[in-house]
ZABAGU-187965 format. One line per 3 residues: number of its first residue (from 1); for each residue x negated, y negated, z of C-alpha. Coordinates in Angstrom, 1 decimal. Example, Ala and Ser with C-alpha at 12.3 -4.5 7.8 and 13.67 -1.06 7.14 Angstrom:
1) -12.3/4.5/7.8 | -13.7/1.1/7.1
This chain:
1) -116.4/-128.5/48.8 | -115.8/-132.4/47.8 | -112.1/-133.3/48.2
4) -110.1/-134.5/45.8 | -106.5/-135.8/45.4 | -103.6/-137.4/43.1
7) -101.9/-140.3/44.6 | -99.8/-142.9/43.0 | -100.8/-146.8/43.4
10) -99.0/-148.9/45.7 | -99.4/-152.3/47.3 | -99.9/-152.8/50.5
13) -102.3/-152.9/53.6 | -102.1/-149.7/55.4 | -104.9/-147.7/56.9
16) -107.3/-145.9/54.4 | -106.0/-147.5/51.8 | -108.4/-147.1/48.5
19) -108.3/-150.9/46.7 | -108.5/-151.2/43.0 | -111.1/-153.3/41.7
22) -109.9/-156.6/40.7 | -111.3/-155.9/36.5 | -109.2/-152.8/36.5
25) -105.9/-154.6/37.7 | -104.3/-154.7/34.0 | -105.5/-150.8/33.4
28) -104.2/-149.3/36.9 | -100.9/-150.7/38.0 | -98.8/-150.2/40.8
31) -96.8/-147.0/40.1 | -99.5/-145.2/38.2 | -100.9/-141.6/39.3
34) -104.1/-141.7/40.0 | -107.2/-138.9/40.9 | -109.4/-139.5/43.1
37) -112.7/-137.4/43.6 | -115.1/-137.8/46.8 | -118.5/-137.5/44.9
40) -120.5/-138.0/47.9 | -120.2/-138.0/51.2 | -121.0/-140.8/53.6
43) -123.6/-139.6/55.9 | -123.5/-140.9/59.7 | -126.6/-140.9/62.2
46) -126.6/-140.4/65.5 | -130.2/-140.2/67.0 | -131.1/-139.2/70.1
49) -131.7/-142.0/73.2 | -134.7/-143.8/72.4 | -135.8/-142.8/68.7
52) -136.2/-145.0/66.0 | -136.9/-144.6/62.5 | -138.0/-146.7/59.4
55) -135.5/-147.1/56.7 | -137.1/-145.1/54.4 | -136.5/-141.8/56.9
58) -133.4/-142.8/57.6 | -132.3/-143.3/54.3 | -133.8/-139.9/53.4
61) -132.0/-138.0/56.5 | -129.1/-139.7/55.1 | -129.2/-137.6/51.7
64) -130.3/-134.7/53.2 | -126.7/-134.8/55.1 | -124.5/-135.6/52.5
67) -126.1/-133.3/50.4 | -126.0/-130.3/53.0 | -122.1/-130.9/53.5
70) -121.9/-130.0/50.7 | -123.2/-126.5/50.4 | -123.8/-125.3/54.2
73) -120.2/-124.7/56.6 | -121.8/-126.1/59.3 | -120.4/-128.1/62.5
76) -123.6/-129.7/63.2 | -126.4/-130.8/61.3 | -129.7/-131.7/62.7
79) -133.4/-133.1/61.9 | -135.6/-132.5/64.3 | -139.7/-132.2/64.9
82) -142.4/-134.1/63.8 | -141.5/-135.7/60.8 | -139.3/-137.8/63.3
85) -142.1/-138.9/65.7 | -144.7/-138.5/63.6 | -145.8/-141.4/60.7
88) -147.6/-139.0/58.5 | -148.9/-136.4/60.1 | -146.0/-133.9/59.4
91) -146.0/-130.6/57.3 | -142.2/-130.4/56.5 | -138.9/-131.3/57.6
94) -137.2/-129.3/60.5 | -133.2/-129.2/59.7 | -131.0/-127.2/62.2
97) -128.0/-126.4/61.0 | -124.9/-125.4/63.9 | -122.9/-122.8/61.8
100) -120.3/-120.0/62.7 | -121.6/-116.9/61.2 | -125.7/-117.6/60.5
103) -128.0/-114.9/59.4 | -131.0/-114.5/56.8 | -129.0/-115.1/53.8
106) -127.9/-118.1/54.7 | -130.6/-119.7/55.9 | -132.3/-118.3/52.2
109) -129.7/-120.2/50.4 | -130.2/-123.1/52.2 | -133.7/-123.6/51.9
112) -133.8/-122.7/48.0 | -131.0/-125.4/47.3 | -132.7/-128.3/49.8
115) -136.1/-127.8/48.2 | -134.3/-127.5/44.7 | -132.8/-130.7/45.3
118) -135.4/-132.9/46.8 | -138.5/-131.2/46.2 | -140.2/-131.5/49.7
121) -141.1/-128.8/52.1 | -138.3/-128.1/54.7 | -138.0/-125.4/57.7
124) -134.2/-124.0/57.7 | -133.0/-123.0/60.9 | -129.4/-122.0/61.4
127) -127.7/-120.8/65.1 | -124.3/-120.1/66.0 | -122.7/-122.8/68.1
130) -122.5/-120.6/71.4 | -126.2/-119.5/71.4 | -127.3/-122.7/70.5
133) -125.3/-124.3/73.3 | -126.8/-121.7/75.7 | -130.2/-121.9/74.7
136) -130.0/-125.4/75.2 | -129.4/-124.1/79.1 | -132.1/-121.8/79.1
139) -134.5/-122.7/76.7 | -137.5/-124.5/77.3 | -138.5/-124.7/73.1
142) -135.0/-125.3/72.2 | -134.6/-128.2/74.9 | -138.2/-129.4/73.9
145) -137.2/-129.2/70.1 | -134.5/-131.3/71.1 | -136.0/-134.0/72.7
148) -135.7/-136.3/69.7 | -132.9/-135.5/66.8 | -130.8/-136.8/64.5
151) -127.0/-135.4/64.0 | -124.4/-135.8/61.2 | -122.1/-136.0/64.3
154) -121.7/-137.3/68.0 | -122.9/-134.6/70.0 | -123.8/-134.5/73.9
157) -126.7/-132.8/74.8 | -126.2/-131.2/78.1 | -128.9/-132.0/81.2
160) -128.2/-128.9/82.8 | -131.1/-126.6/83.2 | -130.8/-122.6/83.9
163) -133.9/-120.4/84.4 | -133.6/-117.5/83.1 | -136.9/-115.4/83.9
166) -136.6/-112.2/81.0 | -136.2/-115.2/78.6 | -138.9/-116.6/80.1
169) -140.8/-113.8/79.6 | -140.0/-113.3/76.1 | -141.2/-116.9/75.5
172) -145.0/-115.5/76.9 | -145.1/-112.4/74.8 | -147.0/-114.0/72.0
175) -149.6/-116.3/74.3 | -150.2/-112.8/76.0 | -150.6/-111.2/72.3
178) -153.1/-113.8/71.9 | -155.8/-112.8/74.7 | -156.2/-109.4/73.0
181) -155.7/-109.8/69.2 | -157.6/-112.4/67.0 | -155.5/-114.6/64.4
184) -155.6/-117.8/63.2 | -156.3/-120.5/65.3 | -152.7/-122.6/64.7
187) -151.8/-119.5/66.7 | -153.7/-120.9/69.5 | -152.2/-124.3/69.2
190) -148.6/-123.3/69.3 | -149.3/-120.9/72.3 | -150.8/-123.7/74.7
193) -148.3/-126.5/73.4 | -145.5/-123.2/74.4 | -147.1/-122.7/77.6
196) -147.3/-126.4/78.7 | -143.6/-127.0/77.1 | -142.3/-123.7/79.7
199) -144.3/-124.8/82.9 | -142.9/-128.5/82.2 | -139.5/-126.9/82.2
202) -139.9/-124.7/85.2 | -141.1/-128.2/87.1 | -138.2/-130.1/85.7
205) -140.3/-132.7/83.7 | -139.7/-134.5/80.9 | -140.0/-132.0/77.7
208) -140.3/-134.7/74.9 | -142.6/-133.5/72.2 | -145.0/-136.4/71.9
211) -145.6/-136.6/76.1 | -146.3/-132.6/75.4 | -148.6/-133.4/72.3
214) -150.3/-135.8/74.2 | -150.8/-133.2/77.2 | -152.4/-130.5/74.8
217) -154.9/-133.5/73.5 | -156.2/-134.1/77.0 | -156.7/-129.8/77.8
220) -158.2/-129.4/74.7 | -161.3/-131.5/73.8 | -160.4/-133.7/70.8
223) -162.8/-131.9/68.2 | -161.2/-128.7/68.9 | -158.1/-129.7/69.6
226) -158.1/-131.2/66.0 | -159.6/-128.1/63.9 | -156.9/-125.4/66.0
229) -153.7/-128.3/64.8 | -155.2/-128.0/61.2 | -155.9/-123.7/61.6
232) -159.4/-124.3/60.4 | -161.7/-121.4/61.4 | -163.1/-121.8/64.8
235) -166.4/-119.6/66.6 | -166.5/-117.5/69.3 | -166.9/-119.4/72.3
238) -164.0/-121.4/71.2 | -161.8/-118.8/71.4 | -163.3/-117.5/74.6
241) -162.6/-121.1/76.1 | -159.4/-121.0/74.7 | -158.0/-117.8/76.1
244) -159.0/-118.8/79.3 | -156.9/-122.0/78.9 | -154.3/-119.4/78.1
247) -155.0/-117.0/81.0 | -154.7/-119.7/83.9 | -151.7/-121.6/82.3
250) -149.9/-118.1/82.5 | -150.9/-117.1/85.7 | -149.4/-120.7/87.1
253) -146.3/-120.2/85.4 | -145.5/-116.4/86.7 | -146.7/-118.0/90.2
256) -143.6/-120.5/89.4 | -141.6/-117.7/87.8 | -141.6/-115.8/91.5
259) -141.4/-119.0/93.7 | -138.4/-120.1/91.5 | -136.9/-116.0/92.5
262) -137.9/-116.6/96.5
């Protein structure tokens, strides 16, 4: 909700003290009651250790934060994903938002209001503060995802790293879906740039996006590598030589899985 308060004029030079235009000293005088409305809310950045934007992005992050504090109870706002690393090549806007009590609904409202409001595409994702600090821990996408943010706030992310194998494991599910069932080939894209993002984790490398990207362009020849990003229909043999980039990437990471357990 914007604030708002009455407060009578005074002089004076204490601290947050809201001045009076110098053409409106003979219409507000010291003594009067005055209202005062907070309209809109002066956004802060804090970006993650290394990233830097063009004003145009930041100055559009900064909207998107003022005009998220104004509808969404959240502790923590975030931007994260391509649109921050990328120059063009982005398909919407990833916006975390750190909330108390998140479900579907919320998340819904969310996204109908942002688009409403700036017609662009936008990804809503919402997490309550202890899971998200947690996944952070555990997480190899989370930790990935937040290699490079931005925050409405100050916020420390941790370096500490848990492996926990059944998350792990639920992480694989859908790259293992993928060397039975036939879908579309982003599917194929997400799973490697998954697979790479949890064997960098179990090794304790570095899990920011664009050394991950960059990774996924040297396994997969450029040509295909560039139709599978865009989910443009791809042949036969493609997929063949794509589930076996699948099948040996999982097999190294439950080999690390089990020397991780010894």
């Amino acid at each position: 909700m914007l604030a708002k308060f009455r407060k009578k004029v005074s002089k004076g030079s204490r601290f947050n003290q809201i001045y009076v235009p110098k053409s409106m000293e003979n219409l507000v005088e010291v003594g009067d009651e005055v209202e005062v409305t907070l309209i809109r809310k002066h956004a802060e950045l804090h970006l993650s250790k290394g990233l830097k934007l063009p004003h145009f992005k930041k100055g559009l992050i900064r909207d998107i934060f003022s005009f998220l504090d104004g509808i969404a109870d959240a502790s923590f706002i975030f931007v994260v994903g391509s649109f921050l690393t990328e120059k063009i090549n982005y398909n919407d806007i990833d916006v975390v938002l750190i909330t108390s009590s998140p479900d579907g609904k919320f998340e819904e409202s969310v996204y109908n209001k942002i688009i409403e409001r700036f017609n662009l595409k936008f990804h809503i994702l919402a997490l309550e503060e202890k899971r998200f600090r947690h996944l952070l821990e555990i997480c190899p996408l989370t930790r990935a995802m937040l290699s490079n943010y931005v925050c409405n706030k100050p916020i420390a992310v941790a370096d500490r790293r848990s492996i926990e194998t059944k998350h792990i494991k639920f992480l694989l599910m859908m790259p293992y879906d993928l060397l039975e069932i036939k879908i579309n080939s982003r599917a194929f894209y997400d799973s490697l740039r998954r697979l790479i993002t949890i064997e960098r984790f179990l090794r304790n490398k570095s899990l920011d996006m664009p050394e991950i990207n960059e990774e996924l362009e040297i396994l997969v020849n450029a040509p295909l590598h560039d139709k599978i990003k865009r989910n443009e229909e791809i042949e036969d043999n493609s997929i063949k030589f794509l589930r076996k980039l699948i099948r040996a990437k999982l097999e190294l990471i439950e080999g690390l899985i089990k020397d991780g357990k010894k």
